[in-house]
C-alpha positions in Angstrom: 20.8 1.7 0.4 21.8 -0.8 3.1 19.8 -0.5 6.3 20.6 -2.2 9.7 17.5 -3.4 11.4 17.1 -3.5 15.0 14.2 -5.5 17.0 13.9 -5.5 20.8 10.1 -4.9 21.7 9.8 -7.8 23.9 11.7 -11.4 24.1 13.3 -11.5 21.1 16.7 -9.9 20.2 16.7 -9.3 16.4 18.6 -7.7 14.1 19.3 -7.6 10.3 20.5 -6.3 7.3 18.6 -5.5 3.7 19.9 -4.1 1.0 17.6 -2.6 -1.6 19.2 -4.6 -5.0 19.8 -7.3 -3.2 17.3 -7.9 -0.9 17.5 -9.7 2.9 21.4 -10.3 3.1 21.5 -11.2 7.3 19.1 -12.3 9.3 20.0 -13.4 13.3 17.7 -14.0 16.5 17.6 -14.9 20.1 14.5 -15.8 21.7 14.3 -15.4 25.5 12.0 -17.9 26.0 13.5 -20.5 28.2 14.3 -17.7 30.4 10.6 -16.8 30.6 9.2 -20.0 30.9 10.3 -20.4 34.6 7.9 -17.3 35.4 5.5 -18.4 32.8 5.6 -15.3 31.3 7.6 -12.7 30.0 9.6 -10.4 32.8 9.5 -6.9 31.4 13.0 -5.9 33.9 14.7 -9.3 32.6 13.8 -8.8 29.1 15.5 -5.5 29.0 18.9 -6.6 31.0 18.8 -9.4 28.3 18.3 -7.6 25.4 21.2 -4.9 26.6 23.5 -8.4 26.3 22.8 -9.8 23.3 22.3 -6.6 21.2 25.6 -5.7 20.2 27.1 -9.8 19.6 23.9 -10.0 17.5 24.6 -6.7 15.5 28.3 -8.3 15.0 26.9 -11.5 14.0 24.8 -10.2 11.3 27.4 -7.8 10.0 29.5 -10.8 9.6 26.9 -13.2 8.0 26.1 -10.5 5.2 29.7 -9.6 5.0 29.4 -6.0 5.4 31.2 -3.3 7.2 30.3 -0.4 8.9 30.5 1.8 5.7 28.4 0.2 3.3 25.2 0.8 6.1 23.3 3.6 4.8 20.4 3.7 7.7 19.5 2.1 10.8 16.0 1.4 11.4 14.6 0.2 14.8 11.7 -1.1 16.9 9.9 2.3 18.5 6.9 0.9 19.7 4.6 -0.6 20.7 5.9 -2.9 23.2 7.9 -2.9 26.8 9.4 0.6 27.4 12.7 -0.8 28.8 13.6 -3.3 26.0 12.1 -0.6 23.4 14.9 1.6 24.6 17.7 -0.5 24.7 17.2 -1.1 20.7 16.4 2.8 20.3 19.5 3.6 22.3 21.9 1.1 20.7 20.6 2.2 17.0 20.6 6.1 17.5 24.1 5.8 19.2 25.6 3.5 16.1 23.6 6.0 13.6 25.3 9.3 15.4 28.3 7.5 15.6 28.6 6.3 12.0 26.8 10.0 10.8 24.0 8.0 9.1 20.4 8.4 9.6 18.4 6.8 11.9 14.3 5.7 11.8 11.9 4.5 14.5 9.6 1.5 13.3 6.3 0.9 14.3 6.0 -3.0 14.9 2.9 -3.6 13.7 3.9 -2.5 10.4 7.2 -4.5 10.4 4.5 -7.3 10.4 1.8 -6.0 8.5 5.0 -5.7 5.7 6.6 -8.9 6.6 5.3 -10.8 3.8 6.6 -8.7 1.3 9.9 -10.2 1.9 8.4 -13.3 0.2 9.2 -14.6 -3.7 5.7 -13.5 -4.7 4.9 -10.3 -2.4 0.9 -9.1 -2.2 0.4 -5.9 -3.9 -1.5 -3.1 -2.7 -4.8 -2.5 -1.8 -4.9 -5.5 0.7 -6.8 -6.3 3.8 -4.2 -7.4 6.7 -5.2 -9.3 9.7 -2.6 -8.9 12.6 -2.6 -11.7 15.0 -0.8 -12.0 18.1 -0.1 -12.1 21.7 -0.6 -8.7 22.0 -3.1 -7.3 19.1 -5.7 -8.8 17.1 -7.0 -6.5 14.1 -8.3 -6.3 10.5 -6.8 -3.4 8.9 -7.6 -2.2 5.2 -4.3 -1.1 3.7 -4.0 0.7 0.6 -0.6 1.9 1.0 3.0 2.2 3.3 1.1 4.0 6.4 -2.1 4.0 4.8 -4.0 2.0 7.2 -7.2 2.0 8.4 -8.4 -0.2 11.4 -11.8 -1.9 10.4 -12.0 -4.5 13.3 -9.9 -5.1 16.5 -10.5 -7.6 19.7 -12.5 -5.6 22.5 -10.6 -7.8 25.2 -7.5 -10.4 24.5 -5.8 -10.8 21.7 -6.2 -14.1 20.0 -2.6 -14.9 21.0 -3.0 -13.9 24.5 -6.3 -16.1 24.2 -4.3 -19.0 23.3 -1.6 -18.5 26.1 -4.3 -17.8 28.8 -6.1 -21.5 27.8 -2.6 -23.6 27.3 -2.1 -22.4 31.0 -4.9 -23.1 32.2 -5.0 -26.4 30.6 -1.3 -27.0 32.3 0.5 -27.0 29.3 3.4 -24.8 29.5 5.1 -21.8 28.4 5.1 -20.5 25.3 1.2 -21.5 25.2 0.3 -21.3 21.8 2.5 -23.4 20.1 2.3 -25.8 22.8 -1.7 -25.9 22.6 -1.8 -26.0 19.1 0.5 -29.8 19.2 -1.9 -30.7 21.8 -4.4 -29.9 19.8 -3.9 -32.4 17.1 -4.3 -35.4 20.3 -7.7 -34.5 20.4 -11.6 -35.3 19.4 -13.4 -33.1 18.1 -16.4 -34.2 18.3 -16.5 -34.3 22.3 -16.7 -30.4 22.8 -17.7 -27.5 20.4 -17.1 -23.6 22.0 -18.6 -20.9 20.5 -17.6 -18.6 17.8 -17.7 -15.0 19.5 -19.3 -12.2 18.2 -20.0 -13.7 14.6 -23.7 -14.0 15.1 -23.9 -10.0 14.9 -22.7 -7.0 12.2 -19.1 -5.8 12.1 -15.5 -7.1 12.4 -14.3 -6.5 15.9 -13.5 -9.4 17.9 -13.5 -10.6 21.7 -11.9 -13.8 22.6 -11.7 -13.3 26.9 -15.3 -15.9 27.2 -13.3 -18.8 25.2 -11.0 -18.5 27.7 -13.7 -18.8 30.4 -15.7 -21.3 28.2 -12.4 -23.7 29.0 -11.6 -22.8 32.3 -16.1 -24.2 32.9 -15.8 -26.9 30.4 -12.6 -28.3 32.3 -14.1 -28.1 35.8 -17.2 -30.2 34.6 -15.0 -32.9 33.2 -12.3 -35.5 34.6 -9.0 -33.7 34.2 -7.0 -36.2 32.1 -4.7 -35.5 29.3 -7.3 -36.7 26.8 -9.4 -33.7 27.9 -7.0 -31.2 27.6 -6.2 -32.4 24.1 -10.2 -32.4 23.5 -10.7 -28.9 25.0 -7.4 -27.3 23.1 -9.1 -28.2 19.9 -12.2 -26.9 20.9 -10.4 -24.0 21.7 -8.3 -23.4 18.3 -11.7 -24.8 16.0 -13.6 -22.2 17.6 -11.0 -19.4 17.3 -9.6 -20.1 14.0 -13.1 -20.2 12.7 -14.3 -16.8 14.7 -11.0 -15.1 12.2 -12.0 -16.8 9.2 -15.5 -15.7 9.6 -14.5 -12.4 10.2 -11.7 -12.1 7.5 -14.5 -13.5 4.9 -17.2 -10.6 5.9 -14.1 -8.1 5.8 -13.5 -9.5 1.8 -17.0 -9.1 1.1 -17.7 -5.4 2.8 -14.8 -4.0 1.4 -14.4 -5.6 -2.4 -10.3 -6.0 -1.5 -9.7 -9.8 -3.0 -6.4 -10.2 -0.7 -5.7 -11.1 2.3 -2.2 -10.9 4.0 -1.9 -12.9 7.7 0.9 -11.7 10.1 2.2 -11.7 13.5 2.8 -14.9 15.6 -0.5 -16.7 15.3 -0.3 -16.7 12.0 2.3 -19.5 12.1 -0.6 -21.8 13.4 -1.4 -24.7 10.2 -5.3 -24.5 11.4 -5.4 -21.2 11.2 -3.0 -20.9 7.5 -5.3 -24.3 6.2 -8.7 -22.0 7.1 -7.9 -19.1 5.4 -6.4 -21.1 2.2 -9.7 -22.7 1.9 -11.3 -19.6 2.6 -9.7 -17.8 0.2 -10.3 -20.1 -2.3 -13.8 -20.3 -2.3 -13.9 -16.3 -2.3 -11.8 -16.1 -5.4 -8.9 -13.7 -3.5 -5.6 -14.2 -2.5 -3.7 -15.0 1.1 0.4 -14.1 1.5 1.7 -15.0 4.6 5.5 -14.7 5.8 8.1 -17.4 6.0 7.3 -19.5 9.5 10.6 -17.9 10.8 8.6 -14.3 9.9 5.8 -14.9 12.1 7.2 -13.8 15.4 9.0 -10.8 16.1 12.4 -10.4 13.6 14.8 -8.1 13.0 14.5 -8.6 9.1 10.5 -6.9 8.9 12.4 -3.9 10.9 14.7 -3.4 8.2 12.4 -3.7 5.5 10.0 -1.5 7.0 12.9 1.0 7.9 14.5 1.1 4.5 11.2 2.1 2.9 10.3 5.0 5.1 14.2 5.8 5.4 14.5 5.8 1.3 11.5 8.2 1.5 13.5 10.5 3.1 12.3 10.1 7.1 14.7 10.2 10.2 14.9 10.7 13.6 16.3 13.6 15.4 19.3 13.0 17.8 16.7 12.8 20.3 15.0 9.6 21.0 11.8 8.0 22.1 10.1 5.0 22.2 5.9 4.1 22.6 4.6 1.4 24.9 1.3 1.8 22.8 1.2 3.7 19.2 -1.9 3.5 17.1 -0.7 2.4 14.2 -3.5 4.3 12.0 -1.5 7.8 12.9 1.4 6.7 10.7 2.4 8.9 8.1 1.8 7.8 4.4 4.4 7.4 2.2 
């Protein structure tokens, strides 16, 4: 089976194509992030006029790259939820049309397990039962996985997402838009032996996070010193070391509690090196494992929508010709495979 996937839950238009013999055969992207950056944010009405735009070039492009027509697609699989109701629909609308149109099925993917399953696209793919720790702007979240939509969430963030942590501090900091890339170059500017935040919520039992007072701990610890670019390169490395170190901690007590010896790190803050060196130390000391996907992965693609897709759609689920899409969908009330 070839399956067309189709990505569109926030500021990235993706789409791609996998085949099941031959694996990832297109892969394409366009990132709205210049257009955001003059509103320091992402616009939820802009993102969808955008994304209704560049949808159907980038389905042509990736046809073209993996040299494939219309009648060697087998499936189309795209982004249902969660994410921004208007630029969910454009990629729901766009895929369910071509899948009527083309009398092929269709399957809505739930993003968090296009990431959770990204790293399977990898040369040397984890295996199941496998402990996945979802980091973003958007969701932070240990999740013990013992199979496709077998998931069960053993620790989440009670406030921000580690990602939306990061973003919050590089703007407070003055450091632009996207945030945590930015803040994690800054980062490597500063001392760290000037400031040391604290590591949230480790100092008592369980795995749930809350990263909202590191936030605050900058915002105090820049209004009691001389605002210079020095101190924001100090106080951004305060900031990752604190946070990186709050994951690890929790990832390690999440190996030892549940017995699973691998770890898999996805969504967009898993692209941080920090965070990647950590967990490779960490893992080593613990005697497990850590996959991560490629750098390119990280972010929201259309190529973990395909996989994802294929798998469910090769296990024989579709979508009706009606439609919908999820602005929030726990991902724990996925059916198993």
């Amino acid at each position: 089976m070839r399956v067309l996937g189709i990505e569109t839950s926030c500021d990235e238009t993706g789409v791609a194509i996998y085949d099941a013999k031959l694996g990832l055969l297109s892969d394409v992207l366009y990132s709205q992030v210049a257009m955001h950056a003059e509103y320091g944010g992402v616009v939820p009405e802009l993102a969808s006029r955008d994304h209704v735009r560049k949808l159907l070039p980038l389905i042509r492009e990736a046809m073209q790259q993996a040299d494939t027509t219309r009648e060697q697609i087998g499936g189309i699989a795209y982004t249902a939820g969660p994410g921004l109701v208007g630029a969910l629909l454009v990629g729901a609308a766009v895929g369910r049309s071509l899948a009527w149109g083309w009398q092929i099925p269709a399957v809505g993917v739930h993003h968090l397990e296009g990431h959770l399953l990204a790293p399977m696209l990898e040369e040397n793919p984890p295996s199941f039962p496998f402990i996945a720790l979802l980091v973003s702007g958007g969701h932070t979240m240990l999740i013990a996985v013992e199979g496709i939509g077998q998931y069960k969430i053993i620790g989440e963030s009670l406030d921000d997402a580690v990602g939306e942590a990061f973003d919050k501090t590089a703007k407070l900091l003055g450091l632009g838009y996207p945030g945590g890339p930015i803040l994690e170059q800054t980062a490597k500017k500063g001392d760290s032996t000037r400031f040391k935040f604290p590591r949230p919520m480790t100092d008592r039992p369980g795995l749930d996070f809350s990263f909202s007072g590191l936030k605050t701990f900058a915002m105090n610890t820049l209004h009691a010193n001389e605002m210079n670019e020095q101190t924001k390169a100090d106080i951004a490395l305060a900031f990752q070391t604190a946070a990186v170190e709050t994951l690890a901690i929790k990832c390690q007590r999440a190996i030892r509690e549940t017995g699973i010896k691998q770890l898999v790190v996805a969504g967009g803050v898993s692209a941080n090196s920090a965070l990647r060196e950590r967990l490779n130390t960490l893992v080593l000391k613990a005697r497990a494992r850590v996959a991560y996907p490629r750098l390119k992965f990280c972010t929201d693609n259309g190529a973990m929508i395909a996989y994802a897709g294929y798998l469910r759609l090769q296990a024989g689920e579709l979508e009706p010709p009606r439609f919908e899409v999820r602005a929030r969908w726990p991902i724990d009330t996925l059916t198993s495979l």
